[in-house]
C-alpha positions in Angstrom: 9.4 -42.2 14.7 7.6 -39.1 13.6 4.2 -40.9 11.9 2.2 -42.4 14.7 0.9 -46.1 14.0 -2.7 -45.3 14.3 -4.2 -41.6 13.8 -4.8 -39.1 16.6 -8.1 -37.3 17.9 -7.7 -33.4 16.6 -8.1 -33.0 20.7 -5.2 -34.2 21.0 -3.2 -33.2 18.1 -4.4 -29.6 18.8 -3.4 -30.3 22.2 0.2 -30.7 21.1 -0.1 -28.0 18.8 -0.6 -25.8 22.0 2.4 -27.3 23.5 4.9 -26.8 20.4 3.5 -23.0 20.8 4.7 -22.8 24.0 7.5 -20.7 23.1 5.7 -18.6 20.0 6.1 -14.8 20.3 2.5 -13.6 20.3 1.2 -13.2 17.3 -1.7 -10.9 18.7 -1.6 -7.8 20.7 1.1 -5.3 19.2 3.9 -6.1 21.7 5.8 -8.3 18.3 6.7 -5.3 16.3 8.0 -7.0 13.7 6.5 -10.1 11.5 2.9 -9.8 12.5 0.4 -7.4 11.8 -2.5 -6.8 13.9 -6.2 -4.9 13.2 -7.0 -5.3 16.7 -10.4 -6.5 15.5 -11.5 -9.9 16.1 -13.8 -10.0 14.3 -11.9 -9.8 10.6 -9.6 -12.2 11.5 -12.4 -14.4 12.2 -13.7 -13.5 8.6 -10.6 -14.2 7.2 -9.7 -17.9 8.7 -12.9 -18.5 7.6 -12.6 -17.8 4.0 -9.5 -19.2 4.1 -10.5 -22.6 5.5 -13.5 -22.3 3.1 -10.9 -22.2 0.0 -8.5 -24.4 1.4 -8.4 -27.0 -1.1 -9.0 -25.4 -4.2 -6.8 -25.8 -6.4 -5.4 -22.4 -8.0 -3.2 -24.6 -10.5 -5.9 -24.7 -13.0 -8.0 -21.7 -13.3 -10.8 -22.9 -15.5 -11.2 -26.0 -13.5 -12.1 -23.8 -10.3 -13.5 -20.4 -11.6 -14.0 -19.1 -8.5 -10.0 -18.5 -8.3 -10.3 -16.4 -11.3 -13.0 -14.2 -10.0 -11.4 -13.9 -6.3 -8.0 -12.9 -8.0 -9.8 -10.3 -10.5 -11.4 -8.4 -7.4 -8.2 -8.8 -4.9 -5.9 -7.4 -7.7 -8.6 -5.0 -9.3 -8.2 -3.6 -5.4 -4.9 -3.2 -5.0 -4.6 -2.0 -9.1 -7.0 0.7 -8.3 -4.8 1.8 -5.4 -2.0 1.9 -7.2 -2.6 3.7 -9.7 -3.7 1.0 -12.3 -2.1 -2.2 -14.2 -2.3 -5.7 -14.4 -1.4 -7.9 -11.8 -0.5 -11.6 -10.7 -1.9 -12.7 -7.0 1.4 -14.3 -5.4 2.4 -16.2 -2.4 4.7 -12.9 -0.7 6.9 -10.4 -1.5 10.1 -12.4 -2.3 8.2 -14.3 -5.4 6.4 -10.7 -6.4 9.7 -9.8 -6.6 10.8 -12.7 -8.1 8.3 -12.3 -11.1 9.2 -9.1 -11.4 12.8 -9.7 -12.5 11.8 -12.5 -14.4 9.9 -10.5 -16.5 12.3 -8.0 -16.9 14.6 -10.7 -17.7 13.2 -12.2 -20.0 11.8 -8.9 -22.1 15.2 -7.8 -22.1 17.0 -10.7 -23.3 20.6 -9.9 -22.2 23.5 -11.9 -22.2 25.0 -11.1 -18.9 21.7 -9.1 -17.1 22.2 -6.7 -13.5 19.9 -5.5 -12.0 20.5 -2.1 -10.2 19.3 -1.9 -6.4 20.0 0.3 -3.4 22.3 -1.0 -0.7 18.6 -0.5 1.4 16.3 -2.7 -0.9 14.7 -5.9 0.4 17.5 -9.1 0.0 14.6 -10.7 -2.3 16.3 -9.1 -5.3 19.5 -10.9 -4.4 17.4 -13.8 -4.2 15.8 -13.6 -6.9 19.1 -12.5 -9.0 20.9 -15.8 -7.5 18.4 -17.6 -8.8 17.8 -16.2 -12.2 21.1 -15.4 -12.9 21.3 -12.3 -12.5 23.8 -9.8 -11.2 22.7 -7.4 -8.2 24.6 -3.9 -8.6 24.3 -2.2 -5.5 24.5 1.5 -5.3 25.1 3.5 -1.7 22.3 5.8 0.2 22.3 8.9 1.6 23.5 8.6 5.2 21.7 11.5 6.4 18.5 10.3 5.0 19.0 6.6 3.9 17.0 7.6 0.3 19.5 6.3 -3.0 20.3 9.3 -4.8 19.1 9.2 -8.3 22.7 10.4 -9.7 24.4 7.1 -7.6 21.7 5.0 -10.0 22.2 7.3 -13.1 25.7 5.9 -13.1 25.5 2.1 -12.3 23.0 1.7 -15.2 24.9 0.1 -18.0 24.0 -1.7 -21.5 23.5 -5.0 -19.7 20.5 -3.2 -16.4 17.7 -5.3 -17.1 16.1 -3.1 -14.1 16.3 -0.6 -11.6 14.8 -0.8 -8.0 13.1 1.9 -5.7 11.7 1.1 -2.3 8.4 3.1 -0.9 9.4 2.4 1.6 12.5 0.8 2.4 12.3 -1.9 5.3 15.6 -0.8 7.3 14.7 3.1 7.7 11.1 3.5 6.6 12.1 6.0 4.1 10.4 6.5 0.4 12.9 6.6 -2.2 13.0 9.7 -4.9 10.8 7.7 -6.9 10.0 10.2 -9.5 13.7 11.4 -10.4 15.2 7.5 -10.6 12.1 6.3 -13.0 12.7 9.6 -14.6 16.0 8.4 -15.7 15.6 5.1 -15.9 12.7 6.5 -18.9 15.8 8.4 -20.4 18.2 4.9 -20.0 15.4 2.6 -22.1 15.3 0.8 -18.5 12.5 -0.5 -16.8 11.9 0.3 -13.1 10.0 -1.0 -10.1 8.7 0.1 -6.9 9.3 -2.5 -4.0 5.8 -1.2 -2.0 5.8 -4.8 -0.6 5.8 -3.0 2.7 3.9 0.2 1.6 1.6 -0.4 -1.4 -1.6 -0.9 1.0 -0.4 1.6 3.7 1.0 5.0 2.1 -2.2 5.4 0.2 -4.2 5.8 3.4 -1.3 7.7 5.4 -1.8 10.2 2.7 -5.6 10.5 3.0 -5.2 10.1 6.4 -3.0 13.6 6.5 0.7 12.4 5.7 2.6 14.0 3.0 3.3 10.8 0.8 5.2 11.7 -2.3 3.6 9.9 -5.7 5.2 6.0 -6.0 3.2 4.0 -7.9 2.1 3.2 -11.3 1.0 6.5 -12.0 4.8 7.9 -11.9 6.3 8.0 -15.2 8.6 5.4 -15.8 7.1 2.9 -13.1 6.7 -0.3 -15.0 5.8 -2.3 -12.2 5.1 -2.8 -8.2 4.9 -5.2 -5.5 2.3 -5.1 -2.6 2.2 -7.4 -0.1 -1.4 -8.1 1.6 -0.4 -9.9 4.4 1.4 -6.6 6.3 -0.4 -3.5 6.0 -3.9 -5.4 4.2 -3.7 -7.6 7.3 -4.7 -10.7 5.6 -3.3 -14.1 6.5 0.3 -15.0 5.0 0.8 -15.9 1.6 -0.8 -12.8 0.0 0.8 -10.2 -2.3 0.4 -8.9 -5.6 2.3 -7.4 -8.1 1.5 -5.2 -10.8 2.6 -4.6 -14.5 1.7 -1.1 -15.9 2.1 -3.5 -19.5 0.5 -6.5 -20.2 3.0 -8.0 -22.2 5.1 -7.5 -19.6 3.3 -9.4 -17.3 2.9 -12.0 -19.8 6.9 -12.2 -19.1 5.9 -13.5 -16.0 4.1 -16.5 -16.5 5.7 -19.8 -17.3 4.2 -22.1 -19.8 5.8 -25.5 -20.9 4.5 -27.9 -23.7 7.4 -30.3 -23.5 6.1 -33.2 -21.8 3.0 -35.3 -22.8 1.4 -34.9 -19.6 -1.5 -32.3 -18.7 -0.7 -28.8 -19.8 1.5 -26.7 -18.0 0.3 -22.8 -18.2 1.7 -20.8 -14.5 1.4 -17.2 -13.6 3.4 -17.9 -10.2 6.6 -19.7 -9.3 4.7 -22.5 -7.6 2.1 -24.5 -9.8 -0.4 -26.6 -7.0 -1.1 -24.0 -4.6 -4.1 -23.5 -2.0 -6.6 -21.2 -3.1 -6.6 -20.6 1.1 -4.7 -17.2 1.1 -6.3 -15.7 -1.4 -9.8 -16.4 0.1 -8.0 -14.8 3.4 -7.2 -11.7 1.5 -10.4 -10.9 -0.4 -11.8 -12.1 3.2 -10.0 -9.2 5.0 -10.3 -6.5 2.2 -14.0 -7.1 2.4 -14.5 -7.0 5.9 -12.1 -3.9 6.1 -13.5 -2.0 3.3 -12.4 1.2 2.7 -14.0 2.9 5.7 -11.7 0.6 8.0 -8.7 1.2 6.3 -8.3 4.7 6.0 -9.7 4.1 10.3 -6.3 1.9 10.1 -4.1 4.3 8.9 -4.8 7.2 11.1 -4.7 5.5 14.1 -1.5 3.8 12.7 -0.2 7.6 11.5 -0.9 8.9 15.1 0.8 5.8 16.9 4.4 6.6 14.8 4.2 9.9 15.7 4.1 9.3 19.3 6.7 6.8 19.0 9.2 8.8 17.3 8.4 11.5 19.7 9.0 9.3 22.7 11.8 7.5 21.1 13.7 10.8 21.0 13.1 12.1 24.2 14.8 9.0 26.3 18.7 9.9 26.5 20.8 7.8 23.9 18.5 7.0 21.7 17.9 8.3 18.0 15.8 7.8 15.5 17.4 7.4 11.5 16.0 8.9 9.3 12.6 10.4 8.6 10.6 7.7 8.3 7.4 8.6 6.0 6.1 5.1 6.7 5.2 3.5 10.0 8.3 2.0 10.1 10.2 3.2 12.8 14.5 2.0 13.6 16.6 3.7 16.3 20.3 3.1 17.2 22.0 3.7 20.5 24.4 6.1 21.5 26.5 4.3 24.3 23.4 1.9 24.8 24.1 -0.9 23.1 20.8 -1.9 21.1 21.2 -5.5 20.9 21.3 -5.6 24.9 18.3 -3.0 25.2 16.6 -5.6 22.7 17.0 -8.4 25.1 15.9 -6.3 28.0 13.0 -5.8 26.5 12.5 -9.1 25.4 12.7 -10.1 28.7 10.0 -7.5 29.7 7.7 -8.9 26.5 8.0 -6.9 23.6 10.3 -8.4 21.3 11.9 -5.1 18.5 13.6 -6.3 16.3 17.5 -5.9 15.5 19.2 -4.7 12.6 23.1 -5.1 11.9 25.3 -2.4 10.9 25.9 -2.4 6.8 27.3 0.1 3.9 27.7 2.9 7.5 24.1 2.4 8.4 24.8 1.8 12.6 23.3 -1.2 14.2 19.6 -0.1 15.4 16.1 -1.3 16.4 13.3 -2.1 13.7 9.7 -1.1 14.4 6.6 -1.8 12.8 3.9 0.5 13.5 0.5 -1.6 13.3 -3.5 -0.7 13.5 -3.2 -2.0 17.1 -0.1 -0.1 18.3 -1.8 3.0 19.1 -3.5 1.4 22.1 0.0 0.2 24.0 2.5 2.9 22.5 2.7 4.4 25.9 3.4 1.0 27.7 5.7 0.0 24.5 7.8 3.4 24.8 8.1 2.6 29.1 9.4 -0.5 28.4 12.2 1.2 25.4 13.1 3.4 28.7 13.1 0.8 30.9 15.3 -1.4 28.8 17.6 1.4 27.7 18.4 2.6 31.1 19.0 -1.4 31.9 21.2 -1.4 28.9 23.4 1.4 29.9 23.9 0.1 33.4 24.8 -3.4 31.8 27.1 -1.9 29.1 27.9 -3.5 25.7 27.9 -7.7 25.0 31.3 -9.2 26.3 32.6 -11.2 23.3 35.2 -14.4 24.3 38.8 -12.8 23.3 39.2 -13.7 19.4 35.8 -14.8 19.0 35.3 -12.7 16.4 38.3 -13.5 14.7 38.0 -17.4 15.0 34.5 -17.4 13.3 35.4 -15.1 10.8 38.8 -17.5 9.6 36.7 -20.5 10.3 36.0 -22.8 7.2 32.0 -23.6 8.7 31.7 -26.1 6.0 34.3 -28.4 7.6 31.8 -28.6 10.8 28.8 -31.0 10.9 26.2 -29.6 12.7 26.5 -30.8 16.1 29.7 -29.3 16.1 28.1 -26.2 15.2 25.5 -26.3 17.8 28.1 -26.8 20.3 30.1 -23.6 19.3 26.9 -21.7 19.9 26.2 -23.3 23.0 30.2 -21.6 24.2 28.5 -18.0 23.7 25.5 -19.0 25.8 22.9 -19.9 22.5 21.1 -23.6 23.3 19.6 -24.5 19.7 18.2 -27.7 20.8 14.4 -28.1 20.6 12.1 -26.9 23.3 15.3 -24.4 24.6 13.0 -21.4 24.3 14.0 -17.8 22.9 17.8 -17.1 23.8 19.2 -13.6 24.6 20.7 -12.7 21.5 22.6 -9.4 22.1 26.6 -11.5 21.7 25.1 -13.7 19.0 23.9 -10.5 17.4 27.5 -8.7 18.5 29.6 -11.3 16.5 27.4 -10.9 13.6 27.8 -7.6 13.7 31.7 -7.8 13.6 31.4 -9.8 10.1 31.5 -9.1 7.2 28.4 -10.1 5.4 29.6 -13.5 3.3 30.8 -14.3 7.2 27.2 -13.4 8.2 25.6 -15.4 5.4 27.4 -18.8 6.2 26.8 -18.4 9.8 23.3 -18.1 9.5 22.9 -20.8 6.7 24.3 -23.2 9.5 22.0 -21.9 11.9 19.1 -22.6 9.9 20.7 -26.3 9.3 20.9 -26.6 13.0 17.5 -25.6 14.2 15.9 -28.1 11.2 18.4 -30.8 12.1 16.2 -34.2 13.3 
């Protein structure tokens, strides 16, 4: 029985809470380099889980009932608008449901029968959510494979009468690499098309590379033909989860957001996000952090965080077998092995305490490791770049993941949907994967192999029964 008959002492539940993070990658420290992101200062996140607690149960589903949303939302977006180059903007939850609004509205201002949205092969899978769910089609165009940027010509030609919109990343996750922003919002101008920067990643980091010394090409809003941009909070703003914004460089287009029903006899219905009840505790986290920050600590941020990626990819290089892709203009940093198998380096590490995070192999991008650069990375790149060594050399001497004969082949031809999910579980446990509760953090590196060897609907089912498994009671 999950609901205990009488209620429990917060000693005790907070005891347990300890206990079910037993197993938690660290969510301070820099030694997670992906998922978390880390001032280093105690003393903001203190600030911050403060305010948040402090707005908790406000309410932002009705904005004149609890003004104080409305002014905390003015100032968080008036921040970020005033970074990037102006606009009007909608405080969301994350990037995916930026995203999400942001083909909405182009959705809906276009009014197409049968609406695509363009994207490169590199952009963030919330488009493809957000296409599944507003039915929309995704067009995918290739990128470079010497730089990983989308050429503007590929986009030029998958724009048709039905693109609703065209994507650009600053930067792309995978690489770290700024698309040509100004030549595909060029075209997309000359095409009557609207186009938006995915800066969910970059928007609050790039501007402060560049006064920090980087040489950031233009991105945002002030690009001609940029109708709108997503900037998430909670990576490079370092506020707690749940904060992003996106911007409209038209109001009306941002009105295309919103969602308003009158067709019920209940109270009225007026949302600017995808959810409607929804704690007021993130965005009192995120005008928390920006205060405490200001811009004195952020532009601190970024050159630390500019002089940490430079001694990584510097490091990176220099241990035999290792490359990095790209030129990352970000502080996002992904290398792939030659004859060092990354996904066996990544355990090693793992095993040493830094958990980098692995990419599979798509459109002839190789399989590589993702880094994030944070504020706090500066202070353990050196131990950070020992351990890539370490695990490298470890990963050579062990040689690739061993796959079962016709593993590969027997997921692949394998109808998953036939299998309940113990079954499931119990074809993971045969390549060494326990996904019962409490079995800690697995080695990954055959796991990660197989996935590898799929194509990407194979992928996708594979890891929607994972995801059933690991939430099965």
């Amino acid at each position: 029985m999950n609901l205990p008959v009488t209620g429990r002492t917060a000693e005790d539940m907070l005891a347990e809470v300890a206990r079910l993070k037993e197993h938690d990658l660290p969510v301070r420290g820099g030694q997670v380099t992906a998922y978390v992101y880390d001032t280093g200062r105690a003393e903001v996140n203190d600030a911050a889980a403060r305010a948040y607690f402090e707005m908790l149960e406000v309410n932002c589903l009705d904005p004149t009932a609890f003004p104080s949303v409305v002014e905390m939302e003015r100032q968080v977006v008036g921040a970020v608008a005033d970074l990037l180059g102006g606009g009007h903007g909608i405080f969301t939850s994350g990037g995916t449901e930026s995203i999400m609004l942001a083909v909405k509205a182009a959705r809906d201002a276009a009014g197409r029968a049968r609406p695509n949205l363009v994207v490169p092969v590199t952009a963030h899978p919330a488009f493809h959510k957000a296409a599944h769910y507003l039915g929309v089609e995704v067009v995918s165009v290739p990128v470079d494979l010497s730089t990983y940027k989308v050429r503007a010509r590929d986009v030029e030609e998958a724009i048709d009468e039905d693109t609703i919109l065209v994507v650009v990343s600053a930067p792309s996750y995978p690489q770290g690499v700024i698309d040509p922003v100004e030549e595909v919002a060029a075209l997309a101008v000359a095409a009557g098309v609207p186009c938006h920067v995915d800066a969910c990643v970059g928007g609050w980091l790039l501007p402060w590379l560049r006064e920090a010394g980087a040489p950031i090409p233009p991105f945002d809003l002030s690009v001609p033909g940029v109708t709108s941009i997503s900037c998430d909070l909670h990576k490079f703003g370092y506020a707690p989860k749940g904060a992003s914004v996106v911007l409209f460089a038209d109001p009306a287009m941002r009105r295309k957001a919103y969602f308003a029903s009158a067709a019920w006899p209940g109270y009225t219905i007026i949302n600017a996000t995808v959810q409607s009840s929804r704690s007021a505790g993130p965005l009192g986290g995120a005008w928390a952090t920006l205060q405490a920050l200001g811009r004195d600590g952020y532009l601190e941020l970024g050159r630390a965080t500019l002089a940490a990626t430079a001694r990584l990819r510097e490091g990176i290089e220099a241990i035999p077998g290792l490359r990095v892709l790209g030129d990352p203009a970000s502080s996002l940093v992904a290398f792939a092995g030659d004859g060092i198998d990354v996904f066996v380096l990544a355990d090693e590490a793992r095993g040493r305490g830094w958990f980098l995070q692995p990419q599979l192999s798509y459109a002839g991008i190789p399989a590589n490791l993702h880094i994030t650069v944070t504020g706090v990375t500066l202070a353990g790149v050196d131990s950070m770049l020992k351990v890539i060594a370490e695990s490298a050399e470890a990963a050579r001497v062990r040689g690739p993941a061993v796959l079962p004969d016709g593993l590969v082949e027997l997921v692949a031809g394998m109808d998953l949907e036939a299998l309940d999910d113990a079954t499931f579980a119990d074809l993971a446990a045969s390549v060494g994967v326990d996904l019962r509760p409490g079995a800690g953090q697995p080695e990954m590196a055959v796991v990660n192999t197989v996935l590898d060897a799929l194509p990407a609907a194979s992928r996708e089912a594979v890891l929607v029964r994972f995801l059933s498994v690991i939430y099965s009671s």
